[in-house]
KEGU-59492 format. One record per residue (C-alpha): chain; x, y, z. Coordinates in steps of 0.02 Angstrom, whole numbers, padded with zeros to 5 digits. Layout:
BEGIN
+---+--------+--------+--------+
| c |   east |  north |     up |
+---+--------+--------+--------+
| A |      X |      Y |      Z |
...
+---+--------+--------+--------+
END
This chain:
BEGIN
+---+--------+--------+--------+
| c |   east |  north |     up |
+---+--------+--------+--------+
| A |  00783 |  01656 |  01589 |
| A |  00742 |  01552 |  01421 |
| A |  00859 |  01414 |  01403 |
| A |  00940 |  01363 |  01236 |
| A |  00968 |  01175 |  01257 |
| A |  01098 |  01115 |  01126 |
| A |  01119 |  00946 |  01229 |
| A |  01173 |  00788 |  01129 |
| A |  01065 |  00679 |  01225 |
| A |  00955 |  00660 |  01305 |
| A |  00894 |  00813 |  01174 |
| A |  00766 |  00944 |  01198 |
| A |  00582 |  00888 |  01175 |
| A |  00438 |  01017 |  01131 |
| A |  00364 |  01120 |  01262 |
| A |  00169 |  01056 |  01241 |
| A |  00256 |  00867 |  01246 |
| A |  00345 |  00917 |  01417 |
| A |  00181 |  00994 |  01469 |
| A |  00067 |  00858 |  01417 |
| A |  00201 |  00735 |  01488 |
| A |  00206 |  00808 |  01659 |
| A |  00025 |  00806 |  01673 |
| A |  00014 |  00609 |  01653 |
| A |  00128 |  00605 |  01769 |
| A | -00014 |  00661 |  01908 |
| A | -00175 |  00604 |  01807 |
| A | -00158 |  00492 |  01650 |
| A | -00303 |  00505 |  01500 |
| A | -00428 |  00544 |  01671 |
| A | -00403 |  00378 |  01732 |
| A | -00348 |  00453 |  01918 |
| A | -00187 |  00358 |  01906 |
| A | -00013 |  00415 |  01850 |
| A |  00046 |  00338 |  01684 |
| A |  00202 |  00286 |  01782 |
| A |  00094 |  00177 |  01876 |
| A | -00040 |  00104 |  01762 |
| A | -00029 | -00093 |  01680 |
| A |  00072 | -00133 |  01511 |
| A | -00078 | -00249 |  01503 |
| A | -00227 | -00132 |  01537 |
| A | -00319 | -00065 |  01391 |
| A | -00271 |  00123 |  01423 |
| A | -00090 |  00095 |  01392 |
| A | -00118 | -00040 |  01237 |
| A | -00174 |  00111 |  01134 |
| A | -00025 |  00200 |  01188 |
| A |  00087 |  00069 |  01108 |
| A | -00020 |  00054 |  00966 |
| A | -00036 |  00230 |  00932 |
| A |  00146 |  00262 |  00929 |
| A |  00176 |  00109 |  00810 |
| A |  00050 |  00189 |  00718 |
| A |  00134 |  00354 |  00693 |
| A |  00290 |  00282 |  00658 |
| A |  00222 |  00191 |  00505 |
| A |  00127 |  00353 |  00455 |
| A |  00263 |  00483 |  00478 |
| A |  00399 |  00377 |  00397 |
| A |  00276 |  00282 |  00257 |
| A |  00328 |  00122 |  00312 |
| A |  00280 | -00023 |  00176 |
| A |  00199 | -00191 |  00233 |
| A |  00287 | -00319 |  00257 |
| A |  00402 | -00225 |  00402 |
| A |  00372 | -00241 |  00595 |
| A |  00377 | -00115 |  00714 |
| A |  00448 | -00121 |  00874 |
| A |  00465 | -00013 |  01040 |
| A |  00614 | -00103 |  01166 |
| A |  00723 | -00055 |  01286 |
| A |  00932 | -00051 |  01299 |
| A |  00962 |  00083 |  01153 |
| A |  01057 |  00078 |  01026 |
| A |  01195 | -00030 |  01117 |
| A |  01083 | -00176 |  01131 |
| A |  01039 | -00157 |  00956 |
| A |  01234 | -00176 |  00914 |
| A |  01197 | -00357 |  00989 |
| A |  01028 | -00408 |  00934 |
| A |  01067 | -00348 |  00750 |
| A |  01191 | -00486 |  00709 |
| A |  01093 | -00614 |  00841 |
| A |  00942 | -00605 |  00738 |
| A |  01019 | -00584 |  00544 |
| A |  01224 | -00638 |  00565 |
| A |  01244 | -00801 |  00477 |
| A |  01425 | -00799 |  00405 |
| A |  01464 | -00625 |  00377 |
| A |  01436 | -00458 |  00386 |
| A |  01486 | -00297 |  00319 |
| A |  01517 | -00126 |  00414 |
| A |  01565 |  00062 |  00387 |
| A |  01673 |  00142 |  00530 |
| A |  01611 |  00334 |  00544 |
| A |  01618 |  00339 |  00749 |
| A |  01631 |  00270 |  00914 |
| A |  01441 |  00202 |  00905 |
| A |  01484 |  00121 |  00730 |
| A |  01650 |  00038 |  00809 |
| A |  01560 | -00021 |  00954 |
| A |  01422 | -00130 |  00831 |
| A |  01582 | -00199 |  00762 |
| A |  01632 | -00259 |  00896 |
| A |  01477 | -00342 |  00952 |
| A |  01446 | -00434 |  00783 |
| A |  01645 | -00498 |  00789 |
| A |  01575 | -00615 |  00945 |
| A |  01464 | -00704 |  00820 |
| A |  01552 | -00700 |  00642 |
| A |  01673 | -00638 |  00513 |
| A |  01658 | -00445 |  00496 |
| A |  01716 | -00357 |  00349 |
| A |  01748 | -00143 |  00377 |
| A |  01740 | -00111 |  00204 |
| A |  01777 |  00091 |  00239 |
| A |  01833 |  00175 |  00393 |
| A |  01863 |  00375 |  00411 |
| A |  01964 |  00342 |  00581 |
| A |  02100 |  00415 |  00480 |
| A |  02080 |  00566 |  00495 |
| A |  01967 |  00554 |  00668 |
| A |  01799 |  00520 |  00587 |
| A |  01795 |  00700 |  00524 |
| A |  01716 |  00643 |  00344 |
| A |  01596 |  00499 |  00283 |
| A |  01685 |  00379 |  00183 |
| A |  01599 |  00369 | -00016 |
| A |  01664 |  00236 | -00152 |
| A |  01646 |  00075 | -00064 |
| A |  01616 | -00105 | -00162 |
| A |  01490 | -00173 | -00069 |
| A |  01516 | -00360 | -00072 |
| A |  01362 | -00499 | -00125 |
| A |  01410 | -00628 | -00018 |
| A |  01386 | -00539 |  00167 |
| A |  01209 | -00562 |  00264 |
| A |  01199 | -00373 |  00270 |
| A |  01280 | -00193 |  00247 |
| A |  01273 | -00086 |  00429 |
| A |  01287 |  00093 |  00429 |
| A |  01273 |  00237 |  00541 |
| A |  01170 |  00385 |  00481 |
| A |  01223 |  00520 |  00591 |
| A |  01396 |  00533 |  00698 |
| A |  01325 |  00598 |  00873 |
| A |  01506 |  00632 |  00931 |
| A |  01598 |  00704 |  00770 |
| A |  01458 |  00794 |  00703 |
| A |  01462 |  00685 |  00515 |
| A |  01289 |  00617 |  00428 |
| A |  01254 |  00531 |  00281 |
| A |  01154 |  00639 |  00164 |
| A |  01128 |  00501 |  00046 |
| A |  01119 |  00299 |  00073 |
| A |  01226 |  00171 | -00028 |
| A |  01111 |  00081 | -00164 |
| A |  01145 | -00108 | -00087 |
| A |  01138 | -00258 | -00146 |
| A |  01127 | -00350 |  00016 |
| A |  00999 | -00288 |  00167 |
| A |  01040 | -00118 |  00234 |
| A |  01054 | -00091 |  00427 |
| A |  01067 |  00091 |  00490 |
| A |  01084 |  00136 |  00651 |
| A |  00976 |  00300 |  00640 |
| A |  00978 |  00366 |  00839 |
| A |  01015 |  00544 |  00796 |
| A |  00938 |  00592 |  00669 |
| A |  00782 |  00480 |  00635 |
| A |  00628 |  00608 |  00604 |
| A |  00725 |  00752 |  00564 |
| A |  00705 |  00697 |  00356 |
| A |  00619 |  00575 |  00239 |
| A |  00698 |  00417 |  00233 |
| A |  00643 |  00276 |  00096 |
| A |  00620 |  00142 |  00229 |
| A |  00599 |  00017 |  00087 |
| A |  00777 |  00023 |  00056 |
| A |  00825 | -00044 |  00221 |
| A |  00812 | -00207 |  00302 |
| A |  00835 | -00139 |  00469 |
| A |  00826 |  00016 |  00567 |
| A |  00836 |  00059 |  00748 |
| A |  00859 |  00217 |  00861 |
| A |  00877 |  00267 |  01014 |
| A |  00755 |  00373 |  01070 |
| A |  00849 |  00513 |  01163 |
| A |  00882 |  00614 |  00996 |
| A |  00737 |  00670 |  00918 |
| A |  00591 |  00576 |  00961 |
| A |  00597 |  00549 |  01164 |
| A |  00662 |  00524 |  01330 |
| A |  00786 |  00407 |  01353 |
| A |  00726 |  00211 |  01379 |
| A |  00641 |  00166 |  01222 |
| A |  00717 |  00109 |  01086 |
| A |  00641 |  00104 |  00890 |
| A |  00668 | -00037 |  00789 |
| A |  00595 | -00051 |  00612 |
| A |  00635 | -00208 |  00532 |
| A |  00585 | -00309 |  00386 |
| A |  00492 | -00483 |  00449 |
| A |  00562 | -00596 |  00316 |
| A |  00735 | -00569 |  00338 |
| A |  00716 | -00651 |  00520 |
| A |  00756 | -00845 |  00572 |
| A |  00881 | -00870 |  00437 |
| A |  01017 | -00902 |  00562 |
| A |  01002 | -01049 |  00601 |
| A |  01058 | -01027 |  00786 |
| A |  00944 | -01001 |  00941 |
| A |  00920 | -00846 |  01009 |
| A |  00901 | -00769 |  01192 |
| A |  00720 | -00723 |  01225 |
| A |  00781 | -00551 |  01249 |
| A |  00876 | -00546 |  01101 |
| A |  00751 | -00593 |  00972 |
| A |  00652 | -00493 |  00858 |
| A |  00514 | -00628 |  00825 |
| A |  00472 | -00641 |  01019 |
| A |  00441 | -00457 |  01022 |
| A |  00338 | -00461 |  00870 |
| A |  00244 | -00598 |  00917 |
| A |  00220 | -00491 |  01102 |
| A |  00171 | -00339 |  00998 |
| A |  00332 | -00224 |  01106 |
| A |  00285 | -00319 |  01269 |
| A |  00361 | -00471 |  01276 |
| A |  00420 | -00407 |  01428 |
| A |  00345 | -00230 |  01551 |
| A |  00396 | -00099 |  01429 |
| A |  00480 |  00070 |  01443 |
| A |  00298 |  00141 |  01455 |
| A |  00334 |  00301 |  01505 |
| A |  00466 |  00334 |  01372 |
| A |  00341 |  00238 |  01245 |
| A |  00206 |  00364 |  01297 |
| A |  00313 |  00517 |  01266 |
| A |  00388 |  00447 |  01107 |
| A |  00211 |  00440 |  01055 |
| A |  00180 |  00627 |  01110 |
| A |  00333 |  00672 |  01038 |
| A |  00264 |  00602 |  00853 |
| A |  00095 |  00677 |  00855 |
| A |  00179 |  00842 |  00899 |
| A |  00272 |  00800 |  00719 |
| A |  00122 |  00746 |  00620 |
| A |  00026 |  00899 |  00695 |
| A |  00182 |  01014 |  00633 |
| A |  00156 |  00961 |  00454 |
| A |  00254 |  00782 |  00477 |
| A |  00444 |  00748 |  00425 |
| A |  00437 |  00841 |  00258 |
| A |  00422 |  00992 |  00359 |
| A |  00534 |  00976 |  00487 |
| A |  00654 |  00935 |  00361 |
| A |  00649 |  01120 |  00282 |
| A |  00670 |  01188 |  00459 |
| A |  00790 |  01083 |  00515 |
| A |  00889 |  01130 |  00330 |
| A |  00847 |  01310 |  00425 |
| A |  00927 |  01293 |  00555 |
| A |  01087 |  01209 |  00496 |
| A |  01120 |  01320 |  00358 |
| A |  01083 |  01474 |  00467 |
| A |  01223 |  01403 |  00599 |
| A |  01338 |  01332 |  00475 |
| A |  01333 |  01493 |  00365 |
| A |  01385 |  01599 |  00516 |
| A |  01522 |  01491 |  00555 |
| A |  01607 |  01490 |  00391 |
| A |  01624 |  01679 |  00398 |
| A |  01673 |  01712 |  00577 |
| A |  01867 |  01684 |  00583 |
| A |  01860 |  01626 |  00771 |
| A |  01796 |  01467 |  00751 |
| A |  01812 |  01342 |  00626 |
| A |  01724 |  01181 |  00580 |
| A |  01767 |  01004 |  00609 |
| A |  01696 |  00899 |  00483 |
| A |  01713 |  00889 |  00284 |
| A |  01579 |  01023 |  00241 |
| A |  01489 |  00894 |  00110 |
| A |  01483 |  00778 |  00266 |
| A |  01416 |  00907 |  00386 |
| A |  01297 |  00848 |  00506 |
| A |  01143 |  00941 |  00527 |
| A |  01082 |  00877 |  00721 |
| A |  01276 |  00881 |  00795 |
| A |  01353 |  01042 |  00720 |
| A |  01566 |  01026 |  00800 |
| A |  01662 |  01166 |  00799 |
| A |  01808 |  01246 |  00870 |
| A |  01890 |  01398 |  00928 |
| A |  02038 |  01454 |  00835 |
| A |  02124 |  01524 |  01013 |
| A |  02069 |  01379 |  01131 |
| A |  02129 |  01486 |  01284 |
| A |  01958 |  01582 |  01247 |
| A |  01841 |  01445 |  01276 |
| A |  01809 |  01470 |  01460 |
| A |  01764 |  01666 |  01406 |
| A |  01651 |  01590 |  01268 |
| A |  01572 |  01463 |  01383 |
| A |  01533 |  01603 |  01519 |
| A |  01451 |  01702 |  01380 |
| A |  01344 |  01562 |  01325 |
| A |  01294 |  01529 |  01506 |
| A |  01218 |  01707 |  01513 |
| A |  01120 |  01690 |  01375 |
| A |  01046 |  01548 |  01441 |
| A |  01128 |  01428 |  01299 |
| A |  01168 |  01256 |  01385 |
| A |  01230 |  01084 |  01316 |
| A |  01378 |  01159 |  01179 |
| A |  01522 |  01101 |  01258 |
| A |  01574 |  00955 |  01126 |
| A |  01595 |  00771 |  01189 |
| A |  01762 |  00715 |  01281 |
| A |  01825 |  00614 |  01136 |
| A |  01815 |  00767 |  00987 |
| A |  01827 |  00919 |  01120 |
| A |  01792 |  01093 |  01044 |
| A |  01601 |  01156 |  01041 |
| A |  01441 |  01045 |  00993 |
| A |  01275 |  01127 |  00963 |
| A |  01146 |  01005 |  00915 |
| A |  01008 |  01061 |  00804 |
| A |  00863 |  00919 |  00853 |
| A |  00704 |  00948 |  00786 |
| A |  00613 |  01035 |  00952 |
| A |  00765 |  01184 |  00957 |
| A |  00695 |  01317 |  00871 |
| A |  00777 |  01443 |  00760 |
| A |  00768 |  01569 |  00870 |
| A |  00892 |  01458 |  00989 |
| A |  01024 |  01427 |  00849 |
| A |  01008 |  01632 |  00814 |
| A |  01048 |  01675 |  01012 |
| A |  01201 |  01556 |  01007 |
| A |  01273 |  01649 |  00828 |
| A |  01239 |  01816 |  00920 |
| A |  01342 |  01745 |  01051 |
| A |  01479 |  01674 |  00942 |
| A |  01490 |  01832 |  00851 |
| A |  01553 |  01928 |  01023 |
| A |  01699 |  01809 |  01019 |
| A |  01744 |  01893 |  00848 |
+---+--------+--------+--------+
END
């Protein structure tokens, strides 16, 4: 039986990635070694990392002047090595979910953090709008898309200070003006990979301003200056990131996976506004369209809902421990054929 994977992460990848993935598992590029087991260092796998910096800077029209970077430790790390590399005094943060919390917390350990909006009031079900964004703060960090509550930014703040965005979920899935940021990273496990590698796109002069040393690990210059292998890098992970974004170019690059992924959400999202079972979670301007939430009116149904889905081969809805209910994420390799199996399904429940 087909499967429908809805999973929140790791996400669905396209089927010739998987299949060109698997094969380098048992014979990399004809070299008669598996890509698992080949050198950072030899030539075969330099042009892997260079490729897939490559299509990074194509696909998302990246300007000079900005470095990119494949790591490893997700979006976590990033939480960390954001205010190591630009915190001087202070910084400034919007609360829109557990991930956007958590880099709170990590840049409180190194200096005075101003939320200037939060939507915890009423559970991060909207994205707050209106915000002063103060002059005198060493940058502004947001959080594009809300993994766990299903919320995403469908327009970015006009800032007056450098913007960081934490864009794990939905990076690739529309055009982003990457001249408008100082800083963005993203996990990989969304919409561009497996998980391990981590994307970091960040704008060379705002770095060494701190004034404070930083952790080998922790710093942006080393891993420029070791072109994404400072230290043995994710390779495999790198490799299939790199897969993943020539399957986009080849597709007709972001601009068109933006109009199917606008597809696909509107398809799902129209459905569920006219089935009175289920409801929605999130402010409908605020919608996300990777992470659609949603909820059964009569909860004790769920378990008859959940068997359905499991016989139509649907996996990965049920929503994350924190926000219960239903999640079906929309990343850019689920096709609209999945989304229509899974309103078929919801429909029964009607």
């Amino acid at each position: 039986m087909k499967k429908h994977n809805f999973g929140a992460g790791p996400g669905i990848l396209p089927e010739t990635v998987l299949q060109q993935a698997a094969a380098a598992v048992l014979n990399f590029n004809n070299t008669g070694l598996s890509i698992l087991e080949i050198s950072h260092r030899s030539k075969e796998f330099e042009a892997v990392m260079e490729h897939a910096r490559t299509l990074v800077r194509e696909l998302l029209n990246v300007p000079e002047g900005y470095e990119i970077l494949f790591l490893h430790g997700g979006a976590s790390t990033q939480f960390a090595m954001v205010p190591w590399n630009l915190l001087k005094t202070k910084a400034a943060y919007i609360e829109t979910g557990v991930w956007a919390n958590k880099a709170i917390k990590e840049a409180k350990m190194l200096g005075e953090v101003e939320v200037l909006a939060s939507s915890s009031d009423k559970n991060f079900s909207y994205i707050p709008k209106g915000y002063k964004i103060p002059t005198d703060v060493d940058y502004l960090h947001i959080t594009s898309n809300n993994t766990i509550y299903g919320s995403e930014m469908h327009s970015f703040p006009e800032c007056p200070v450098p913007l960081v965005c934490d864009m794990s979920s939905d990076i690739f899935s529309r055009p982003v003006d990457v001249s408008k940021f100082g800083l963005i990273y993203a996990g990989a496990q969304k919409n561009m990979g497996p998980a391990g590698a981590t994307l970091v796109i960040v704008k060379k002069e705002l770095l060494g301003k701190t004034g404070r040393k930083i952790s080998s690990m922790l710093d942006y210059q080393v891993h420029i200056d070791g072109e994404s292998m400072y230290n043995t890098p994710p390779a495999y992970a790198v490799y299939v990131c790199m897969l993943t974004l020539e399957w986009l170019k080849n597709l007709g690059g972001v601009s068109a996976i933006d109009k199917l992924n606008q597809e696909k959400a509107d398809y799902f999202y129209n459905a569920l506004d006219r089935m009175p079972a289920f409801r929605g979670t999130i402010a409908k301007e605020d919608r996300s369209r990777m992470n659609a939430c949603f909820l059964l009116n009569d909860s004790s149904k769920e378990e008859a809902f959940l068997q359905k889905a499991k016989e139509a081969g649907i996996v990965g809805i049920i929503g994350h421990r924190l926000s219960g209910g239903f999640r079906a994420s929309l990343y850019n390799a689920l096709p609209l054929e999945s989304v229509k199996v899974l309103v078929d399904v919801m429909g029964t429940m009607c």
